[in-house]
Every structure is written in structure tokens, then in C-alpha cells.
N, C-alpha and C positions, 0 to 999 in steps of 0.2 A: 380628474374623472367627474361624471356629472354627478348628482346627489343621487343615492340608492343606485347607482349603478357599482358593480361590482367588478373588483380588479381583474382582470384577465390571470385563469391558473397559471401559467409561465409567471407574468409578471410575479407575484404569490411567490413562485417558486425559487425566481435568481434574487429576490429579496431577502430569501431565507438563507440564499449562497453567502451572501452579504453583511451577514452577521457578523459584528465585531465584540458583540457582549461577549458576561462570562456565564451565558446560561444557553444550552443546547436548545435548537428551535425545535423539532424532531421527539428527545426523548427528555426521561424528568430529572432533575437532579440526583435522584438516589438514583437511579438504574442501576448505577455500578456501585454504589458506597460499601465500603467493605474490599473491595478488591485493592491489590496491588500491582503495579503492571510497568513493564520496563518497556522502555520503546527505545532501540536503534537508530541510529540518525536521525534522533529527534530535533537538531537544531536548524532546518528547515525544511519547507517543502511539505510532501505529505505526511513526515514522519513528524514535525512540528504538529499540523491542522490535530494529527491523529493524537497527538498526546495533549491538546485542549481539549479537544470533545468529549474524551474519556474522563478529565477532569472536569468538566463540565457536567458530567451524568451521575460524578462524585470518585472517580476512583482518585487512588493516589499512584501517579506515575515518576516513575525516573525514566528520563532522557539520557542516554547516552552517545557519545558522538566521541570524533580527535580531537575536537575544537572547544573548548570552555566557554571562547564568546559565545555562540550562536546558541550555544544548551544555555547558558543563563538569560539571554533574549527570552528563549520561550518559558522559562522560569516565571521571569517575570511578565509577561502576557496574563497569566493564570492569577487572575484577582484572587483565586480561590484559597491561592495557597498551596496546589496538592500537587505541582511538579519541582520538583528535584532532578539537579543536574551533576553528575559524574562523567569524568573523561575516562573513555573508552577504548582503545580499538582493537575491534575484534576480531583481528589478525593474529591477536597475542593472547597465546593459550592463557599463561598469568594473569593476564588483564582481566581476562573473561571471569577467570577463576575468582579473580580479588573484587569484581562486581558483582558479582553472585550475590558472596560470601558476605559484603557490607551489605547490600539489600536485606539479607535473609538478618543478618543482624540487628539493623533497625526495625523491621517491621515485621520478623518471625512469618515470612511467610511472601510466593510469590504465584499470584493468578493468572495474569497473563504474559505472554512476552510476544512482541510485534519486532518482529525480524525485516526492520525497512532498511536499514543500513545495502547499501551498494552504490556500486558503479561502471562506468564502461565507457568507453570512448567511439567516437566514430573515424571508422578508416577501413578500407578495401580491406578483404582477408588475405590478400599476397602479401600488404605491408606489414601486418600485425605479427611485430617479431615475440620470439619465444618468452622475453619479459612481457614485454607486453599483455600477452595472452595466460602468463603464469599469476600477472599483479590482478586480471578481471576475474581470473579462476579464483584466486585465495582470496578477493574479498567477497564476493558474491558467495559461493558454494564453501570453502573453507571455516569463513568467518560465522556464515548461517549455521554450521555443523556445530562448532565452538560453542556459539550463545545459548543453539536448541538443547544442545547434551549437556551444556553445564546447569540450566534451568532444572529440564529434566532428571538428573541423576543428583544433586544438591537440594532440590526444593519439590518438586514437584513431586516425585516416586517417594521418597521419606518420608513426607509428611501425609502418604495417605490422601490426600485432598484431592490429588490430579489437577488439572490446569486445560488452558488453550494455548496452542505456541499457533501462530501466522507467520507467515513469510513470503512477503513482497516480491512477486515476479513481476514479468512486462508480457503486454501481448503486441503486437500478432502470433499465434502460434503457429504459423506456417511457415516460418521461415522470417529472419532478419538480415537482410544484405547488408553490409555493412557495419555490424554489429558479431560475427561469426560466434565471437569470444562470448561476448554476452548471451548472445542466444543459448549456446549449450551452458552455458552458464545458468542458468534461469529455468531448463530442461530439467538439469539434476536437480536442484534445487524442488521444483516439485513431484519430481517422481520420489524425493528424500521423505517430503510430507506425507505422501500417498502409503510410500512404505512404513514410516513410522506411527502412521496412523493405525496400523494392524497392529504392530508388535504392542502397543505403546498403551494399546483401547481397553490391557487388561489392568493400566493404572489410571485409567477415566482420563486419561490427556488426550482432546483434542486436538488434531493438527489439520491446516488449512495453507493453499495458495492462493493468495489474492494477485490475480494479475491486473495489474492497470496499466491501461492503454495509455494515449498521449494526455497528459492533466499540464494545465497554464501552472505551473511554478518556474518559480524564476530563474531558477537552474535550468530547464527547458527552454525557457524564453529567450534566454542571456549564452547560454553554453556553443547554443549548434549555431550553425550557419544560418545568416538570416531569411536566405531565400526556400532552408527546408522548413522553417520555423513557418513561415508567409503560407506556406502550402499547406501543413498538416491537417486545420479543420476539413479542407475538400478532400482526402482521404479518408475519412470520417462519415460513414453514412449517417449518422446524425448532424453530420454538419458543425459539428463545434467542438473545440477541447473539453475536458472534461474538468469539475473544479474542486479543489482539493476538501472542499467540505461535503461533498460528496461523497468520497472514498473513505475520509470521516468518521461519515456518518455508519457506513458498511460493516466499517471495523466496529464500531460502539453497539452496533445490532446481533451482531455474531458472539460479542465477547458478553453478551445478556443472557439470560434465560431461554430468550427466544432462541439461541444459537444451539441450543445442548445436542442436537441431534446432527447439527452440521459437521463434518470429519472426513479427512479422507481424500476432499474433492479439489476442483480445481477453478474458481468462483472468478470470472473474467467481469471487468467493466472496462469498457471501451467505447461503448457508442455503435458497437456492431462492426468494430474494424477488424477483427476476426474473421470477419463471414464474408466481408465484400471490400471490396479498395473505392473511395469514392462513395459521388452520390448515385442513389440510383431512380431515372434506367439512364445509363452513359447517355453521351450523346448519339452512340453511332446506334443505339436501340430507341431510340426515341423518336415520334415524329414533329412534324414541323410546330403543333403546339407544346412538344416536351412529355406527351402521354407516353410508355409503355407498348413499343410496337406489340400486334399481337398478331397468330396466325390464322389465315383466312381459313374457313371453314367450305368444305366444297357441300357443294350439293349433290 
């Protein structure tokens, strides 16, 4: 850049994406210090990003996942020191139980819980036999029920405190072809929050659906077919993946101060893939320089 000329805001921007410290670009160290906070599938992906930045802003998280490698990866990420990793999987009532139960023991106390843990496969819905369809049901919606009600009725309601619980769904919401399992999957799941968020409002526990759209983790990158992967930014009215320090950052703003009034709702990032498929105007609305056909006006 020349001298006294100024970076371009984008540029600014995916520079901040880019961050590999151990200090949040965004918010301060203490944001969070004091809290304690369990994150689900934290050994990659968004649910890893999510439990740095929260350490990052100073909470103290536990990771939990079926895998011990990938939770102690992100362990050690955190210069900070403030993530802890326990095997998990929250399929199993026990499991969930004996996670609690150790959290609440060490640290007397549980602020937030980040419900990212899932999964789901891609295949037509004629083929998706009845396991199939039973293994995306019990980890998604089952396991989310397990983690939210044991936080909840062990730490969060006892202690008087109240809490935030999140839980990680996907958008589009208009339907997933291909995905059948998942979609209803991901349905109850936040109509779960939406209703818990009433019953629940009279022990100051917040609850939230963060749906995220298509985000570059490497499970996305590596998992699907490469010629759906090739295509997804152009479904994207923004034109590009979304990147896991972003979603982040989402989760570390909600789970602040600034969040106390959020509850209830159902908090989509996607780029606007929601609202329109692609860029817009298609091509078949567009004229020959690419503008926005429009309709003539008579006289």
C-alpha cells in the first residue's frame, strides 16, 4: 500500500479472519472472565474456533467430543490455558450425567453450554434407511435434549444463577434435499429452544438457535462431494463461505452482557442463503451489462 494510504475495510476485515493469536480481534480479554462454558464437539470446526474465542475473551471452557485427540488439539491451541477436554458423547444419558457432574465439581458452577455437537450425511431421502435416519435423529435432537436438561436441571436451576444454553442448527430453512434427516432434525431442535425459552425464562436461562449456513471447515471441505463443495459460494448471495471466526465471534457477543436480552429466537448467518439461492439478479433477470431487469413504465 502506498504511504498514508489506508487498507481497504475488507482487507481489515479477512485479516481479522486470520488471526492465529491468543487474543480476540473483536472483544477484550475479560469479556467473559468469570464464566464457565462447555462446548460440544469442540475438537473441530466451529465448535473448536468457538471455544478459543471464548477463551480468548477469558472464559474457562471445556470441550467435549468422542474423540480425546482432536479435544486435546484444541486444548492446546489456547496459550491461555483456559480449555479443558473431556470425552463425551452425548448420546449417553451417563455420559452426559458424569460431565455435568465433573464440571460442576471443579469449577462449582456452569454459565454457558454451546450445543454444536452433530451430524448428518448426504443421500436422497428414499435411501436413508430407518438406522440411518434414527443415528441423525439421536445425535442431533436427542443428544441436544441430554446436554440442555442436564446443564439445566444440575447447574443452571440450583444454583439460582440461570445461564445461556445455544444450539447449533443449519440454514436453509426452507427445506434441505438431501439432507431430509437433518433438516427435521435441526426443525425440533429449535422449536426445543424457542419452547424452553418460555418455561425456562422464569430461572433467567437463556436459550438460542444459532443456524449457520455453509462455513469453510474442513469437514465441509473434505466430507462432501467435491463438485458440491466447487459450487456452494455461488449459492451464496454473498458470494463466499462463511468463516468459522466469524460465527465465533457471534457466539462470544451473545454469551456477554450485550446478549442478556436475546432469548427465544432463531439468529441465522449465512450470507443471505436463506432468502435467495445464488447471486442476485440470475442471469435470466439480468440484462446484457448484468443490471437488474426493471419494468417499463408506460405513459
Amino acid at each position: 500500500m502506498a504511504d498514508g494510504q489506508q487498507e481497504p475495510p475488507r482487507a481489515q476485515f479477512e485479516e481479522l479472519g486470520r488471526s492465529t493469536d491468543d487474543r480476540s480481534r473483536l472483544f477484550s480479554p475479560a469479556l467473559l472472565e468469570g464464566q464457565i462454558a462447555i462446548v460440544s464437539g469442540g475438537g473441530s470446526g466451529l465448535g473448536r474456533e468457538i471455544a478459543l474465542e471464548l477463551a480468548r475473551c477469558g472464559a474457562r471452557v471445556v470441550v467435549c467430543g468422542r474423540r480425546q485427540g482432536p479435544l486435546l488439539e484444541t486444548a492446546a491451541l489456547c496459550e491461555r490455558g483456559l480449555i479443558e477436554a473431556q470425552v463425551c458423547d452425548i448420546r449417553e444419558e451417563q455420559q452426559v450425567d458424569a460431565l455435568v457432574d465433573q464440571v460442576l465439581e471443579r469449577h462449582r458452577q456452569i454459565d454457558l453450554l454451546v450445543n454444536n455437537a452433530g451430524g448428518q450425511f448426504l443421500a436422497p431421502a428414499e435411501s436413508i434407511t430407518p438406522k440411518g435416519f434414527r443415528t441423525v435423529m439421536r445425535l442431533n435432537v436427542e443428544g441436544t435434549w441430554l446436554m440442555t436438561h442436564a446443564v439445566a436441571t444440575r447447574a443452571m436451576i440450583p444454583s439460582g444463577r440461570g445461564g445461556r444454553i445455544f444450539s447449533v442448527t443449519l440454514s436453509p430453512h426452507n427445506g434441505m434435499p438431501g439432507m431430509a434427516h437433518s433438516g427435521a432434525a435441526r426443525a425440533a431442535v429449535e422449536n426445543l429452544m424457542r419452547t424452553l425459552s418460555v418455561e425456562w425464562a422464569r430461572f433467567d436461562i437463556r436459550l438460542l438457535a444459532l443456524a449457520a449456513g455453509q462455513f469453510e471447515t474442513q469437514t465441509l471441505l473434505t466430507k462432501y462431494p467435491a463438485a458440491i463443495v466447487e459450487r456452494i459460494a455461488h449459492t451464496i448471495p454473498l458470494g463466499r463461505m462463511g468463516r468459522e471466526q466469524e460465527f465465533a465471534w457471534l457466539v462470544a457477543y451473545l454469551a456477554s452482557p450485550a446478549g442478556d436480552f436475546f432469548s427465544g429466537a432463531v439468529i441465522t448467518m449465512d450470507g443471505a442463503r436463506d432468502d435467495w439461492l445464488g447471486p442476485w439478479p440470475p442471469a435470466q433477470a439480468a440484462d446484457e451489462q448484468g443490471r437488474p431487469l426493471s419494468e417499463e413504465r408506460r405513459r
